[in-house]
BALUM-950081 format. One record per residue (C-alpha): x negated, y, z negated; residue in one letter. Coordinates in Angstrom, 2 decimals. Example, Ala and Ser with C-alpha at 12.3 -4.5 7.8 and 13.67 -1.06 7.14 Angstrom:
<torvexs>
<torvex xx="-12.30" yy="-4.50" zz="-7.80" marse="A"/>
<torvex xx="-13.67" yy="-1.06" zz="-7.14" marse="S"/>
</torvexs>
This chain:
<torvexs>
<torvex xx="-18.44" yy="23.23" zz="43.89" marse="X"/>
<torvex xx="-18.05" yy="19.69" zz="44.56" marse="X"/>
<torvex xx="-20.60" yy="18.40" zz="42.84" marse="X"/>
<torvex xx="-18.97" yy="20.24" zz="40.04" marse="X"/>
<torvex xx="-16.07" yy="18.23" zz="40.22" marse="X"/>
<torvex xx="-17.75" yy="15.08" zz="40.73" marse="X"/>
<torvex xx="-18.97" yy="15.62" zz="37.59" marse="X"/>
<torvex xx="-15.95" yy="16.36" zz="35.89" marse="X"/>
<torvex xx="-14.47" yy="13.14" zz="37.81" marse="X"/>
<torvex xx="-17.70" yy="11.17" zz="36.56" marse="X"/>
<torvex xx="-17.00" yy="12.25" zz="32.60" marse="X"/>
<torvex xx="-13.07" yy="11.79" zz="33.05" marse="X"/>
<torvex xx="-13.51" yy="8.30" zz="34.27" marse="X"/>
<torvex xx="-16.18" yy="7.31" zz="32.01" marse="X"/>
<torvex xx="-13.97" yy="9.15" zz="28.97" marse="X"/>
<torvex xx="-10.86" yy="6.77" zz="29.96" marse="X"/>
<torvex xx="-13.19" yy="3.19" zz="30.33" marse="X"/>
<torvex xx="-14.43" yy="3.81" zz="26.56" marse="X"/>
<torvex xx="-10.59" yy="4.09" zz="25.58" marse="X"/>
<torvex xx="-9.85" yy="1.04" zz="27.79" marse="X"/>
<torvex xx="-12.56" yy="-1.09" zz="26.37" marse="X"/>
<torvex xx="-11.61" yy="-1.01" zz="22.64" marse="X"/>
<torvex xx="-10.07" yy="-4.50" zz="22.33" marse="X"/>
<torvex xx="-7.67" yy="-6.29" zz="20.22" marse="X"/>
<torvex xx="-10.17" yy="-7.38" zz="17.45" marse="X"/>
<torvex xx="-11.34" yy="-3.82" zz="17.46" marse="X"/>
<torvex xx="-7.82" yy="-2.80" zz="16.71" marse="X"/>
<torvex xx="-7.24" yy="-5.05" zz="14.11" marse="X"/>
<torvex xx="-10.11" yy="-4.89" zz="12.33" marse="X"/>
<torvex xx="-9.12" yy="-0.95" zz="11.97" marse="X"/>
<torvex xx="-5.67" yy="-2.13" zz="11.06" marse="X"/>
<torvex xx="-7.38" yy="-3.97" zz="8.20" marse="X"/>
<torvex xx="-9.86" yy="-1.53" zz="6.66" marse="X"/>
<torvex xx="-6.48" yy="1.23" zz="6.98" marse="X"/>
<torvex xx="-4.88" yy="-1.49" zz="4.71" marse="X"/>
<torvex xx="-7.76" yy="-0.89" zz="2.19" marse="X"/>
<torvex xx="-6.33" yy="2.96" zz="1.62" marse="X"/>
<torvex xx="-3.37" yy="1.03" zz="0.10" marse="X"/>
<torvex xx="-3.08" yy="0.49" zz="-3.75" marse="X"/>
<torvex xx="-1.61" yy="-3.17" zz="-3.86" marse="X"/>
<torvex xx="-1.45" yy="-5.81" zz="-7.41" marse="X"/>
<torvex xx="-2.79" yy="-9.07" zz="-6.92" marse="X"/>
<torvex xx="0.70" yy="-10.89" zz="-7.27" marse="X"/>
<torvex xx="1.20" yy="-14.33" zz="-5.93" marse="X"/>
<torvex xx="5.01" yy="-14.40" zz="-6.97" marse="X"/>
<torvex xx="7.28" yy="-15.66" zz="-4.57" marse="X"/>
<torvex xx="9.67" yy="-13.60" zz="-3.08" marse="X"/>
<torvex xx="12.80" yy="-13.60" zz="-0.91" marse="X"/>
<torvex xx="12.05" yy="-11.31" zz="1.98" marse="X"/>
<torvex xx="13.96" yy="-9.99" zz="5.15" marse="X"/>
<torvex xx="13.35" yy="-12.60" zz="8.17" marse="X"/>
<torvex xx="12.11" yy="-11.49" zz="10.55" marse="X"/>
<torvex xx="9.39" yy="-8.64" zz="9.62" marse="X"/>
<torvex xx="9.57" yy="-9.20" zz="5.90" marse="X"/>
<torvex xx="7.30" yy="-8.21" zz="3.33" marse="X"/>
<torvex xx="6.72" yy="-8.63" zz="-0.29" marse="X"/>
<torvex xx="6.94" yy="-4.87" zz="-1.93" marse="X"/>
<torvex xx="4.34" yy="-2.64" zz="-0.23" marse="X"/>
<torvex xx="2.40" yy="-2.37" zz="-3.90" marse="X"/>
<torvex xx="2.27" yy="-5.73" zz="-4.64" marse="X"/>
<torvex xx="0.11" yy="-8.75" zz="-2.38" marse="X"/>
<torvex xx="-2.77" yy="-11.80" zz="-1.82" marse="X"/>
<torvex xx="-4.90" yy="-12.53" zz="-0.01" marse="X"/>
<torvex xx="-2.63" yy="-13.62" zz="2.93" marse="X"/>
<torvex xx="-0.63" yy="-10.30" zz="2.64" marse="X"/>
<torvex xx="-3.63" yy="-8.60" zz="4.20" marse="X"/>
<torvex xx="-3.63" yy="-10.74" zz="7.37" marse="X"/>
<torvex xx="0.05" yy="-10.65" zz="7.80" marse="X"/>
<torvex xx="0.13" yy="-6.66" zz="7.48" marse="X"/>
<torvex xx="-3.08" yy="-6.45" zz="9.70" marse="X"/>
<torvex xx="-1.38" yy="-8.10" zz="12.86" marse="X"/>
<torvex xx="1.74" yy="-6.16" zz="11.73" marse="X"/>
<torvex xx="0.36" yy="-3.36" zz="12.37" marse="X"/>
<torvex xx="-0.37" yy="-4.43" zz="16.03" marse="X"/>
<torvex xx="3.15" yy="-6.00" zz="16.49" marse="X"/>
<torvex xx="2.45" yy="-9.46" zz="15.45" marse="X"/>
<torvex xx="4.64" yy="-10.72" zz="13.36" marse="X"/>
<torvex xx="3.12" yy="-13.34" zz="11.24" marse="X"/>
<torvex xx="6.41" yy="-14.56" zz="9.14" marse="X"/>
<torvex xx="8.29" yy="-15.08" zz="12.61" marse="X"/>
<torvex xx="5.36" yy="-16.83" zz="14.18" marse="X"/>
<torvex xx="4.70" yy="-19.16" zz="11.32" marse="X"/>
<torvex xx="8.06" yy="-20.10" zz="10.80" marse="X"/>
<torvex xx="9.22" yy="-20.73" zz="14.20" marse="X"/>
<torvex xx="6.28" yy="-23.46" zz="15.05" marse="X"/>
<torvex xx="7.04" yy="-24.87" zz="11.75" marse="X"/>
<torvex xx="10.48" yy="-25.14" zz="12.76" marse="X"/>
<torvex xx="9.37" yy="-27.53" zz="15.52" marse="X"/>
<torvex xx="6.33" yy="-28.87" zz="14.05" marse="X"/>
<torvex xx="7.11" yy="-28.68" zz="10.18" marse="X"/>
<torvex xx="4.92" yy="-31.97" zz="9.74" marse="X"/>
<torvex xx="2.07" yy="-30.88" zz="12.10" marse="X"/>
<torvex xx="1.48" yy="-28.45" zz="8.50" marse="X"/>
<torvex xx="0.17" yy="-29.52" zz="5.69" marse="X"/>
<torvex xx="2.85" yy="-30.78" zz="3.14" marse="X"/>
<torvex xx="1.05" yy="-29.39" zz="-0.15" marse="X"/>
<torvex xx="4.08" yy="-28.22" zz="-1.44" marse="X"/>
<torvex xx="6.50" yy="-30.64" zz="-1.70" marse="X"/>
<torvex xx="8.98" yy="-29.11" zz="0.45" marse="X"/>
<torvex xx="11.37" yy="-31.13" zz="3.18" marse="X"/>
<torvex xx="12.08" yy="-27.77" zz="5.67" marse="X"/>
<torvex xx="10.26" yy="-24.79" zz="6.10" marse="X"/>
<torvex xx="10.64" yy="-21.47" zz="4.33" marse="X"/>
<torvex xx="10.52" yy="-18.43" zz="5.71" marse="X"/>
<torvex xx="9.87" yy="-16.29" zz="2.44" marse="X"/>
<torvex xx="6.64" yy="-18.16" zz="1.54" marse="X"/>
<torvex xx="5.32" yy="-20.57" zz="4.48" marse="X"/>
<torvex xx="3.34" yy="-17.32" zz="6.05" marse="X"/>
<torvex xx="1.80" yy="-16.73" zz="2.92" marse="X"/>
<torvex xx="-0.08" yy="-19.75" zz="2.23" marse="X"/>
<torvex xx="-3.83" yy="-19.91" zz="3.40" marse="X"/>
<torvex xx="-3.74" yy="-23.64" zz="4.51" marse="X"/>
<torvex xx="-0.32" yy="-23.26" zz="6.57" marse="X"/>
<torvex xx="-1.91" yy="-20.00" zz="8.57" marse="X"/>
<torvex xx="-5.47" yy="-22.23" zz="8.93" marse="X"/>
<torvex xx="-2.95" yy="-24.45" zz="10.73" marse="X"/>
<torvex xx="-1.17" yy="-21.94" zz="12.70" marse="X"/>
<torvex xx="-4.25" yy="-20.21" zz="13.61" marse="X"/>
<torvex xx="-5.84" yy="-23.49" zz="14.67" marse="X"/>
<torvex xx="-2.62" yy="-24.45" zz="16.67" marse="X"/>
<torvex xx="-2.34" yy="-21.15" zz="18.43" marse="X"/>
<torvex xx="-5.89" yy="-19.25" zz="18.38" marse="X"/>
<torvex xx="-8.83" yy="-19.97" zz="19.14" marse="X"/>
<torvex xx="-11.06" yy="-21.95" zz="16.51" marse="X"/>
<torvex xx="-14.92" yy="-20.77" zz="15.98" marse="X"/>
<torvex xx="-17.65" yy="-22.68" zz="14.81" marse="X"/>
<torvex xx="-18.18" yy="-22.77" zz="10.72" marse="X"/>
<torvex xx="-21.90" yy="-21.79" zz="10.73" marse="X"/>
<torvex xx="-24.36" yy="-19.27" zz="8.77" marse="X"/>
<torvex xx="-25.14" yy="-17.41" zz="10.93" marse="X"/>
<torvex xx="-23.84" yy="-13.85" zz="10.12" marse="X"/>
<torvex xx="-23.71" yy="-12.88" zz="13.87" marse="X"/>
<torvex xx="-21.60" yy="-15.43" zz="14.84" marse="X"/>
<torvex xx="-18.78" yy="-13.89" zz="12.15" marse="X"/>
<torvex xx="-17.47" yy="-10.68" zz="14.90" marse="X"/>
<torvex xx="-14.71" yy="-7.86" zz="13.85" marse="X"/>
<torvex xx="-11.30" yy="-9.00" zz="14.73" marse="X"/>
<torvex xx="-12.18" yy="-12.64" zz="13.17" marse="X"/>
<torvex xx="-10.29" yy="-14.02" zz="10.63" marse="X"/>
<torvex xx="-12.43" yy="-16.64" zz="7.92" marse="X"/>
<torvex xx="-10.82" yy="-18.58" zz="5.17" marse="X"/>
<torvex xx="-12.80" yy="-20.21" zz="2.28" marse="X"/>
<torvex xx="-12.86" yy="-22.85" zz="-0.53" marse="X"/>
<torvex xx="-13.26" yy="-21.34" zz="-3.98" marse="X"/>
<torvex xx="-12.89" yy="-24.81" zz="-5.57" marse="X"/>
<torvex xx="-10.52" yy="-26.46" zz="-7.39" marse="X"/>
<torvex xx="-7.96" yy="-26.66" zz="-4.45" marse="X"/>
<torvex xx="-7.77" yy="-22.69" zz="-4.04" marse="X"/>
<torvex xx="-7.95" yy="-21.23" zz="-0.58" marse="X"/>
<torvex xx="-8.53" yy="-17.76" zz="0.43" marse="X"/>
<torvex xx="-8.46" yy="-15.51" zz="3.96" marse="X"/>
<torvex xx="-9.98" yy="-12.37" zz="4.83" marse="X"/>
<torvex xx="-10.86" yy="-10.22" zz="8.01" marse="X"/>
<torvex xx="-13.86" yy="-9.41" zz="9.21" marse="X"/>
<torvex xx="-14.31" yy="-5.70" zz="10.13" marse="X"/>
<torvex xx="-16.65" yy="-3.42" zz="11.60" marse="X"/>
<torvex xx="-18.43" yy="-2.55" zz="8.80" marse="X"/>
<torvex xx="-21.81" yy="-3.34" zz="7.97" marse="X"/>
<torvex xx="-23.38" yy="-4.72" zz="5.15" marse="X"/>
<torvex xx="-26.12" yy="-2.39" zz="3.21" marse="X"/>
<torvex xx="-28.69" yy="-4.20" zz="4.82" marse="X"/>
<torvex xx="-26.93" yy="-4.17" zz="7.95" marse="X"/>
<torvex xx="-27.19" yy="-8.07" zz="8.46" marse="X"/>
<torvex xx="-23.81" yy="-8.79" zz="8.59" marse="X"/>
<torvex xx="-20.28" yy="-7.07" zz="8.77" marse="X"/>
<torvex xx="-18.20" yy="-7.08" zz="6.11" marse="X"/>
<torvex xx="-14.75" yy="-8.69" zz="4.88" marse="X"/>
<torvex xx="-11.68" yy="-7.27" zz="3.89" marse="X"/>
<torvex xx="-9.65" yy="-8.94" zz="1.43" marse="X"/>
<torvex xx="-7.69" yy="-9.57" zz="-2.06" marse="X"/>
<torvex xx="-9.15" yy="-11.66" zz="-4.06" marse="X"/>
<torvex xx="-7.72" yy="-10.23" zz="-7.40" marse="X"/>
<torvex xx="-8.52" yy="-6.59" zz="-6.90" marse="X"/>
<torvex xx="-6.20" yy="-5.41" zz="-3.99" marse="X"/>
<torvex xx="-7.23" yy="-4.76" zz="-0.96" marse="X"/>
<torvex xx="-10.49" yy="-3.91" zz="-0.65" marse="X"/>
<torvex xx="-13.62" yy="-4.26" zz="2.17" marse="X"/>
<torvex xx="-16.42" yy="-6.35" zz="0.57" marse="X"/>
<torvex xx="-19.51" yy="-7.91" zz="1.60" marse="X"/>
<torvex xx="-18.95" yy="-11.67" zz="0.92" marse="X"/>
<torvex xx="-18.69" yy="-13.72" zz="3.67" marse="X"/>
<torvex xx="-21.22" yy="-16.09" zz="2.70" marse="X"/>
<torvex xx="-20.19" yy="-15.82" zz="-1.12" marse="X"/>
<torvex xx="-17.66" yy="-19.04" zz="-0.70" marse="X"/>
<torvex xx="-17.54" yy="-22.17" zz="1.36" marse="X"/>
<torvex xx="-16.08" yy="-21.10" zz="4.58" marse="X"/>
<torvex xx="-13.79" yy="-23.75" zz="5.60" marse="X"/>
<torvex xx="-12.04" yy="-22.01" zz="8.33" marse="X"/>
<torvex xx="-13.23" yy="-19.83" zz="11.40" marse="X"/>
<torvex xx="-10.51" yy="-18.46" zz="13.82" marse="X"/>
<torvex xx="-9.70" yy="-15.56" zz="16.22" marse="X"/>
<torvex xx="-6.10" yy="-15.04" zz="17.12" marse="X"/>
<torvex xx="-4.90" yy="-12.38" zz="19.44" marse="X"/>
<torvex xx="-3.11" yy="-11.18" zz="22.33" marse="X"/>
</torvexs>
């Protein structure tokens, strides 16, 4: 009888330390493939949105739009975030835009103002090529030349050959779990969390 129970106590505990060991980046990188279920249109229009928790319409998105709705899932809000540090530090950011004051409807949305937030408030990685060092719950931003920027999440999917994980993203296509971290110039290596 009581080794019976120590048993059960053994498998209960053991049950309850897998829960408790699924992190943040685990979560989030499950927040980002559920965004992949999603039909969104590429559509880099600005928008005015609510402040805080905005969104653009739930159909339409960038690349951004799947970072932002990744750590919303988790209660992060990315918009508020954003624009309060840039409310204190508007010319810590870069000023690629030409604007004097921040804007909450767009500033959250642009790759090279959430590199800086990121950078500010995360913790930066090394940019290497080595596909281990790239873990789920990372977020990597690239240079697709000509001055365009891009962000995705790294998730815990595998590529087919099982050498790397995999990216989600929206690059033109919606939102959508590819295997192409090494496909760009990787300018930008961060993990951000509670």
């Amino acid at each position: 009888m009581q080794t019976a129970f120590i048993s059960i106590f053994i498998f209960i505990w053991t049950g309850s330390l897998a829960i408790c060991q699924s992190t943040f980046y685990d979560e989030l990188s499950d927040s980002a493939l559920e965004l992949t279920r999603q039909t969104v249109i590429y559509d880099p229009g600005y928008f005015s949105i609510d402040y805080p928790g905005g969104d653009v319409p739930a159909d339409r998105g960038v690349c951004t739009d799947v970072v932002i709705r990744a750590y919303r899932k988790l209660g992060i809000d990315l918009q508020k975030e954003v624009h309060e540090d840039m409310m204190v530090n508007f010319n810590t950011y870069p000023q690629n835009w030409g604007l004097s004051h921040p804007d909450r409807n767009i500033d959250h949305r642009r790759v090279p103002n959430l590199m800086c937030y990121f950078s500010r408030h995360g913790y930066v990685k090394p940019i290497t090529l080595t596909a281990d060092d790239y873990l789920p719950g990372d977020i990597v931003c690239w240079d697709l030349g000509g001055g365009v920027t891009h962000i995705g999440v790294v998730v815990n999917r595998r590529s087919a050959d099982k050498k790397r994980y995999l990216i989600v993203h929206n690059i033109g296509g919606g939102q959508v779990l590819a295997d192409c971290l090494f496909e760009y110039i990787i300018i930008g290596h961060y993990r951000y969390g509670r």
